[in-house]
Rosetta silent file (secondary structure, phi, psi, omega in degrees, C-alpha in Angstrom):
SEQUENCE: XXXXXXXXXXXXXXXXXXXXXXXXXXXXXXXXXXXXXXXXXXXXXXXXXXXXXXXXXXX
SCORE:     score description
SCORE:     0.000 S_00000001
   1 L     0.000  106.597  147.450    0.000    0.000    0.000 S_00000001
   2 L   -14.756  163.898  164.417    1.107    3.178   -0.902 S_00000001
   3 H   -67.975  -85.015 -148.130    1.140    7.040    0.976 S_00000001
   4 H   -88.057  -11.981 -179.324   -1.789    7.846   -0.217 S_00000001
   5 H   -74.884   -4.551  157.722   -4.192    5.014   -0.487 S_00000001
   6 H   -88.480   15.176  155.406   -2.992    5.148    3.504 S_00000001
   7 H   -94.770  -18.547  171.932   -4.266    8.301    3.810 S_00000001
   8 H   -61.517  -67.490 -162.041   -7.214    7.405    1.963 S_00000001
   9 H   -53.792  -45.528  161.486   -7.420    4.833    4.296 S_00000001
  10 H   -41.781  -73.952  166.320   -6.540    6.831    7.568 S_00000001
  11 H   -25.284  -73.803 -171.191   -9.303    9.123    6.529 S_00000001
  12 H   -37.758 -104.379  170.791  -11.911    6.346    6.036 S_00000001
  13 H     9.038  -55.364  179.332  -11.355    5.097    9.427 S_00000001
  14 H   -65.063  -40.694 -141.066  -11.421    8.279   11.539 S_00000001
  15 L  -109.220   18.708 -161.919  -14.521    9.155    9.640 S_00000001
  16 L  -105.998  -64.521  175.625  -15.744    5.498   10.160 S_00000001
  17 L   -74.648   29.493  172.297  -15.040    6.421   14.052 S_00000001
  18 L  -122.542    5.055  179.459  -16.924    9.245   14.372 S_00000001
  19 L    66.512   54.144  170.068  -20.351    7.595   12.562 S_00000001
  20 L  -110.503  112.744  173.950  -19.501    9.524    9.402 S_00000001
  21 L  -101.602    1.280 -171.240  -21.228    8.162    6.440 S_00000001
  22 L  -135.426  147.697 -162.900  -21.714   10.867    4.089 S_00000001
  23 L  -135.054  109.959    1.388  -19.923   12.706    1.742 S_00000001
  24 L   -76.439  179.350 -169.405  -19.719   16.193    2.318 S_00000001
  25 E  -167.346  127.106 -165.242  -20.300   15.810    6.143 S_00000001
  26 E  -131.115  129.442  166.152  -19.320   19.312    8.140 S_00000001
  27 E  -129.894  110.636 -128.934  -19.063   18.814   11.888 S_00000001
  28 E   -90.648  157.333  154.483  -19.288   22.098   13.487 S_00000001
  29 E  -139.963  173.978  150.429  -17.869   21.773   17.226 S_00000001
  30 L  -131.288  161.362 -178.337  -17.257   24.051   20.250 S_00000001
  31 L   -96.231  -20.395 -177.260  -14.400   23.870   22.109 S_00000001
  32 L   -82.104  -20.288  156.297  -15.601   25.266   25.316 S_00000001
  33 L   -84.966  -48.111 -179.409  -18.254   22.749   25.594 S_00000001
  34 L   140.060  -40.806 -147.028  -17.698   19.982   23.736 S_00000001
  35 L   -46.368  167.115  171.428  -21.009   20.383   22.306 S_00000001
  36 E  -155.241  171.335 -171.441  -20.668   19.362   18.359 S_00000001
  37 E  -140.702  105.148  166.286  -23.090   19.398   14.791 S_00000001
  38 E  -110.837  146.134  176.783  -22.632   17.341   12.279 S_00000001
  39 E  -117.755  108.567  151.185  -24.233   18.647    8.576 S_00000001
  40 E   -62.031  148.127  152.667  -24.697   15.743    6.272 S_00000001
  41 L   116.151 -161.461  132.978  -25.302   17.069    2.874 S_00000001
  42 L  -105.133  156.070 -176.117  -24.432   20.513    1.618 S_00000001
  43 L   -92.142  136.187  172.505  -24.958   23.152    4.382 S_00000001
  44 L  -106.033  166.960 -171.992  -26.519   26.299    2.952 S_00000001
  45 H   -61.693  -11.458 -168.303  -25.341   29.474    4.866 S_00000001
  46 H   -90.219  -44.705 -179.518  -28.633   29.648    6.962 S_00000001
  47 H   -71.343  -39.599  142.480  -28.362   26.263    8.206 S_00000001
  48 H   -22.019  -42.108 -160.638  -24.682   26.950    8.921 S_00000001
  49 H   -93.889  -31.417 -172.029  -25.323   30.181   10.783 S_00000001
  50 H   -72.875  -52.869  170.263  -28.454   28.243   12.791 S_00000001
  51 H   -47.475  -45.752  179.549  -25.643   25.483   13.730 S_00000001
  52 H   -71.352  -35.022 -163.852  -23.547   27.716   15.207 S_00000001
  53 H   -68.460  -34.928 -167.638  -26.241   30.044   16.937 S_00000001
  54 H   -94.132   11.957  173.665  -27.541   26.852   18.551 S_00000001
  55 H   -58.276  -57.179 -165.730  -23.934   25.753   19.523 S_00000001
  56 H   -47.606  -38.779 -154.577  -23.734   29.327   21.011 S_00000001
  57 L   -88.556  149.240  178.858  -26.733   29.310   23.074 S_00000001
  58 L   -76.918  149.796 -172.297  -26.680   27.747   26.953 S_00000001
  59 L  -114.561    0.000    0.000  -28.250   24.425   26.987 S_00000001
């Protein structure tokens, strides 16, 4: 195996442990919580700006 099909592969795998199944897949996080968003699909800017606002807000 090559560099990059292990990087391919490296990839898969991380995105295998994080229950990522879709291609694009955006996972939004915060760091001071933890809290995180993942956007299957494409993200249009509204649903982008709505991930983040409800990251922002106290839960």
């Amino acid at each position: 195996m090559d560099l990059e099909d292990q990087l391919i592969k490296t990839d898969i795998d991380t995105a295998r442990s994080k229950s990522i199944t879709a291609t694009p897949t955006l996972v939004i996080r915060d760091n001071q919580t933890g809290r995180s968003v993942k956007l299957e699909g494409i993200a249009d800017e509204t649903t982008l700006l709505s991930a983040i606002d409800w990251l922002a807000k106290d839960h």
